[in-house]
C-alpha positions in Angstrom: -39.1 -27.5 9.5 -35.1 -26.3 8.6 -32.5 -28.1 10.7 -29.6 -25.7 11.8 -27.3 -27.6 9.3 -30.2 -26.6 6.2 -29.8 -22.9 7.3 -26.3 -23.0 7.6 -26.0 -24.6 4.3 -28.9 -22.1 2.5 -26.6 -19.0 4.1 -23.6 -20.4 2.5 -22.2 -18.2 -0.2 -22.0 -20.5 -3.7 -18.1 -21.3 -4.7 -18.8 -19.1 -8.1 -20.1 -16.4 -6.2 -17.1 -16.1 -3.9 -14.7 -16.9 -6.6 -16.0 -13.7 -8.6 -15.9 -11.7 -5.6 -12.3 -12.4 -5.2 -11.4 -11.8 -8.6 -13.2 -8.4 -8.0 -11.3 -7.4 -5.3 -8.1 -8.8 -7.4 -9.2 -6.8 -10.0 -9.2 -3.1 -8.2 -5.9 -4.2 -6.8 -4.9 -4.4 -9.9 -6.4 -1.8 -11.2 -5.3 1.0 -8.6 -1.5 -0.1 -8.8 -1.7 0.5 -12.2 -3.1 3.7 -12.2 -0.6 4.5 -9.8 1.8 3.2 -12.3 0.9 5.5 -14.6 0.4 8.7 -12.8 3.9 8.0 -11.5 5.2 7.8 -14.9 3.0 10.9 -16.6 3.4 13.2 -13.8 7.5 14.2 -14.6 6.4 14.9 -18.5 3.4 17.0 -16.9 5.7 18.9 -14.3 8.1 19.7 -17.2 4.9 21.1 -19.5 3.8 23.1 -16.8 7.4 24.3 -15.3 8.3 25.6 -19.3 5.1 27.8 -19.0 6.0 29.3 -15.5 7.8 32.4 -14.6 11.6 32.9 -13.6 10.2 33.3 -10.3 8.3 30.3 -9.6 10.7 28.3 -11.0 13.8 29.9 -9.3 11.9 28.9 -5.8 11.0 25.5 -6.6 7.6 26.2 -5.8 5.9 25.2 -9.2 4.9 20.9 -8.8 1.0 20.5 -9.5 -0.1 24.0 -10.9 1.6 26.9 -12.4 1.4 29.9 -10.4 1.8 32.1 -13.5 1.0 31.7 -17.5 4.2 32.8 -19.8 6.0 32.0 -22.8 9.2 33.6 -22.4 10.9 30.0 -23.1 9.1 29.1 -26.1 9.6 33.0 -27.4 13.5 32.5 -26.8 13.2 29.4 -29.1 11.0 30.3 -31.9 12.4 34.0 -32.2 16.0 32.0 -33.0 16.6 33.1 -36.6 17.5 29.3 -37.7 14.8 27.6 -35.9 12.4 27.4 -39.6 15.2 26.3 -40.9 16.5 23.6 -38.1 13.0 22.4 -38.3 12.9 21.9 -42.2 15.7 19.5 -42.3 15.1 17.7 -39.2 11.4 17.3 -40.9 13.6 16.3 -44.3 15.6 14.0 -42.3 12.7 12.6 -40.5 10.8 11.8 -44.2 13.3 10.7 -46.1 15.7 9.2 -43.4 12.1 7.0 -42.5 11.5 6.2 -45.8 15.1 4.8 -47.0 15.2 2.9 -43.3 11.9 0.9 -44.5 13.1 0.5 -47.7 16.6 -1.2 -47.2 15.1 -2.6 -43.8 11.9 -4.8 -44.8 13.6 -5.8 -48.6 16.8 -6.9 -46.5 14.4 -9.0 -44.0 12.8 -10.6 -46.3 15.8 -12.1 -48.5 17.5 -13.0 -45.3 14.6 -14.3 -44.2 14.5 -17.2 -47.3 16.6 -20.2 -45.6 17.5 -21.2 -49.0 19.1 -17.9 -49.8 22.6 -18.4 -51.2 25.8 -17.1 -49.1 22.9 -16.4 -46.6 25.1 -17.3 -42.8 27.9 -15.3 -44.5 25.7 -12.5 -44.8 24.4 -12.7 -41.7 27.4 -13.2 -39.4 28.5 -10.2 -41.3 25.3 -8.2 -40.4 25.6 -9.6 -36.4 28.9 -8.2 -36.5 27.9 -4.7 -37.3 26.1 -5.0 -33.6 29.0 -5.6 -32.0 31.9 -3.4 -33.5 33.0 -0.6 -35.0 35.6 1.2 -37.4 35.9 4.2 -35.1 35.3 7.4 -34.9 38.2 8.9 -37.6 37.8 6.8 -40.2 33.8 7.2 -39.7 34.6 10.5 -40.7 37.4 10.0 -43.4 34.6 7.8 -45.0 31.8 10.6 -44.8 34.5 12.7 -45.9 35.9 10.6 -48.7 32.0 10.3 -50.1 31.4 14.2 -50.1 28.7 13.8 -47.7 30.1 17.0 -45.1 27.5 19.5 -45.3 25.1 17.2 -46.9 21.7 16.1 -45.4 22.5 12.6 -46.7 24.8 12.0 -44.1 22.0 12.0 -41.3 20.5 9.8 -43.8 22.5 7.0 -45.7 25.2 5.6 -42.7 21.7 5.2 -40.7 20.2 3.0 -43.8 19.7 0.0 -42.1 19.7 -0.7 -37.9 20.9 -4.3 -36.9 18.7 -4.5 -34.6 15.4 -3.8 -36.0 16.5 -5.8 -39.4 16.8 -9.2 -37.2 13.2 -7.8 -35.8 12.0 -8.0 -39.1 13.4 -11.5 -40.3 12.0 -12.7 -37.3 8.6 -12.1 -38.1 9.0 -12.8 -42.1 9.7 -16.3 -40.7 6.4 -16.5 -39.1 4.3 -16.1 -42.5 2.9 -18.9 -43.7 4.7 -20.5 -46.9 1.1 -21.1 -48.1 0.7 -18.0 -49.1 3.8 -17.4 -51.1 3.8 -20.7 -52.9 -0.1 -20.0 -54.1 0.9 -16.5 -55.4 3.9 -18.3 -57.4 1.2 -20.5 -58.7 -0.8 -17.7 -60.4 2.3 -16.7 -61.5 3.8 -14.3 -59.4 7.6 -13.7 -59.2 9.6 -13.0 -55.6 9.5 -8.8 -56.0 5.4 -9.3 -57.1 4.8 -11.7 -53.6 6.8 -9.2 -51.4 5.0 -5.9 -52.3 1.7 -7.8 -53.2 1.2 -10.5 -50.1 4.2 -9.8 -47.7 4.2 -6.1 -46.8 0.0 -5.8 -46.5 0.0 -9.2 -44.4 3.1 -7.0 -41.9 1.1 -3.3 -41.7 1.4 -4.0 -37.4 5.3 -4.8 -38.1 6.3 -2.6 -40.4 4.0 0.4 -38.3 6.1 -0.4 -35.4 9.2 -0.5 -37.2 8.6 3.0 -38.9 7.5 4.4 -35.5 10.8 3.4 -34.0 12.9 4.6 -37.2 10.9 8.2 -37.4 12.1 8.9 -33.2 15.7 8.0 -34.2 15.4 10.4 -37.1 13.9 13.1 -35.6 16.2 12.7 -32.6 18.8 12.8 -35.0 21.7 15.1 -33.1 25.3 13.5 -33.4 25.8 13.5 -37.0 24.5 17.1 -37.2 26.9 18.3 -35.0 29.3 16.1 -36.5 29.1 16.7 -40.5 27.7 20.0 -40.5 29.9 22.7 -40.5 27.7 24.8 -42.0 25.4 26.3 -38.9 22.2 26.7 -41.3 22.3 22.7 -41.9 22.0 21.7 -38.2 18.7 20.0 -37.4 16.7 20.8 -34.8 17.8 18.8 -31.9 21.5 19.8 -32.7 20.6 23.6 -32.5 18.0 23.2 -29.2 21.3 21.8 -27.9 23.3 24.6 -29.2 21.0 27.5 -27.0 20.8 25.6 -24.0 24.4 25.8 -24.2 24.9 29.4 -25.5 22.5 30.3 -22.6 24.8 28.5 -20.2 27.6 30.4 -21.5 25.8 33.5 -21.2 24.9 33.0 -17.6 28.0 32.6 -16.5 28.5 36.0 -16.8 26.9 38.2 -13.6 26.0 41.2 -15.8 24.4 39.1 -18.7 22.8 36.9 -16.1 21.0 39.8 -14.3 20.0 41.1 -17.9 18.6 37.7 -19.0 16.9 37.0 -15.5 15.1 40.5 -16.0 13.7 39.7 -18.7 12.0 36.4 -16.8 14.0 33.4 -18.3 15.3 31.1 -16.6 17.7 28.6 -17.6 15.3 25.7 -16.2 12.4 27.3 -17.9 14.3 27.0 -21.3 15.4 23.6 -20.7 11.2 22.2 -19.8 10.5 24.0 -23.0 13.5 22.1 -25.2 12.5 19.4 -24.3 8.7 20.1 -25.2 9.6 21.5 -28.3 11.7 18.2 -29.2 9.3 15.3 -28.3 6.3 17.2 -28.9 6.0 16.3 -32.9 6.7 12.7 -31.7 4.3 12.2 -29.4 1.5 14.0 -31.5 2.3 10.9 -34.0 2.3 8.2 -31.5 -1.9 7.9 -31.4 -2.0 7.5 -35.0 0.3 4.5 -34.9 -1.1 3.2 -31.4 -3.5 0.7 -33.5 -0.5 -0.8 -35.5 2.0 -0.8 -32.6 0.1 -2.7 -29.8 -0.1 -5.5 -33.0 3.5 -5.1 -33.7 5.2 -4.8 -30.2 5.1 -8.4 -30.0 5.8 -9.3 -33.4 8.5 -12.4 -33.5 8.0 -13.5 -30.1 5.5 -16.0 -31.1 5.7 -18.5 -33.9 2.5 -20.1 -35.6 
């Protein structure tokens, strides 16, 4: 016959048991903070999609938050019907490639020379690079230099003072450092020369780096605004960003006027309409790329933080 202490200890819940129902309960915690988190963070990108597709009305009242009332494209019309959008688009998308391209180029063959310790003249270099992060020549004789290189009105020049970005380059030498010298000292062994073991064993051993790297360099390109406005004098050169920018403000303009606003606001635009769409229109290309990289990047956003 059971004693009150053998019932009491059979009734018991085990220390495993109770341990994996805490984490359990730890677990939805976690779990519905952060999808909290996140519906926080998706919901203004969601409310500007839906806000770019509503009417004047809606929009005017403040009334549009979970679901449009109405279904229009008057915003994206305004945009698209723009003679020079084609055009904006093609050298932002030029800019974009290319730009890209030369980044990675001078970007990963920089990294890996600084990256050799016995590199000749290599703090000198450096110090001069770390520098570059820190100061500037100015604005003018920016300019008198761009000028000096005949690079106004030339697509180069959203393209070749951007060559290189401090920041990501010390990214880069950072994780160069953390390949083993195993594997460059047996490729010299079969007879391979620097150029042979940095296109043949360094760059496919970095794909998650040098995925991040490039995903980081094609949103600065396509983002690419300043020098547009900058360089360009001629208007059929601007890239995309620099002429969305241009309409929003031409709009503005426009609406200042009461006659020219009633006209416009007739015809169911609205200047908050065209500004949700802008900014769909801009990000949207970027965002489309970002699950084709997504394998690569959550290898690469922690690349240089650990050695060994």
């Amino acid at each position: 016959m059971e004693t009150t202490i053998e019932r009491k200890a059979n009734t018991k819940p085990a220390p495993a048991a109770l341990r994996r129902r805490k984490r359990s309960w730890a677990d939805i915690a976690i779990h519905a903070v952060l999808i909290l988190l996140t519906i926080g963070t998706l919901f203004p990108f969601y409310n500007v999609l839906i806000m770019s597709f509503s009417d004047s009305a809606a929009v005017s009242k403040q009334v549009v938050y979970l679901i449009p009332t109405t279904f229009k494209t008057t915003a994206y019309s305004y945009i698209f019907q723009e003679p020079r959008f084609l055009k904006a688009f093609l050298v932002t998308l030029f800019v974009t490639v290319v730009g890209t391209s030369v980044n990675l180029i001078v970007t990963l063959t920089g990294a890996y020379v600084l990256a050799k310790k016995g590199y000749p003249g290599r703090g000198i270099v450096m110090s001069g690079i770390i520098f570059t992060m820190f100061f500037n020549g100015g604005l003018i004789p920016f300019y008198l230099t761009m000028k000096n290189l005949h690079l106004i009105n030339n697509l180069f020049v959203m393209v070749l003072p951007v060559a290189v970005n401090t920041f990501y380059l010390m990214i880069c030498i950072a994780f160069f450092r953390t390949l083993p010298a195993g594997l460059e000292e047996s490729a010299k062994i079969d007879g391979a020369n620097d150029i042979q073991v940095f296109y043949k064993i360094a760059l496919p051993v970095s794909k998650p780096m040098i995925a991040t790297i490039a995903l980081f360099y094609a949103v600065d390109r396509w983002n690419e605004w300043w020098y547009g406005v900058l360089f360009m004098t001629d208007v059929n050169l601007l890239p995309l960003q620099a002429l969305l920018r241009e309409l929003l403000t031409n709009y503005a303009q426009v609406l200042s006027g009461i006659t020219t606003s009633v006209r416009f606001q007739d015809s169911g635009l609205y200047p908050e309409m065209l500004k949700m769409a802008v900014l769909v229109v801009s990000a949207l290309p970027i965002v489309c790329l970002y699950p084709f990289m997504q394998r690569y990047f959550a290898k690469g956003v922690l690349i240089g933080s650990i050695k060994g």
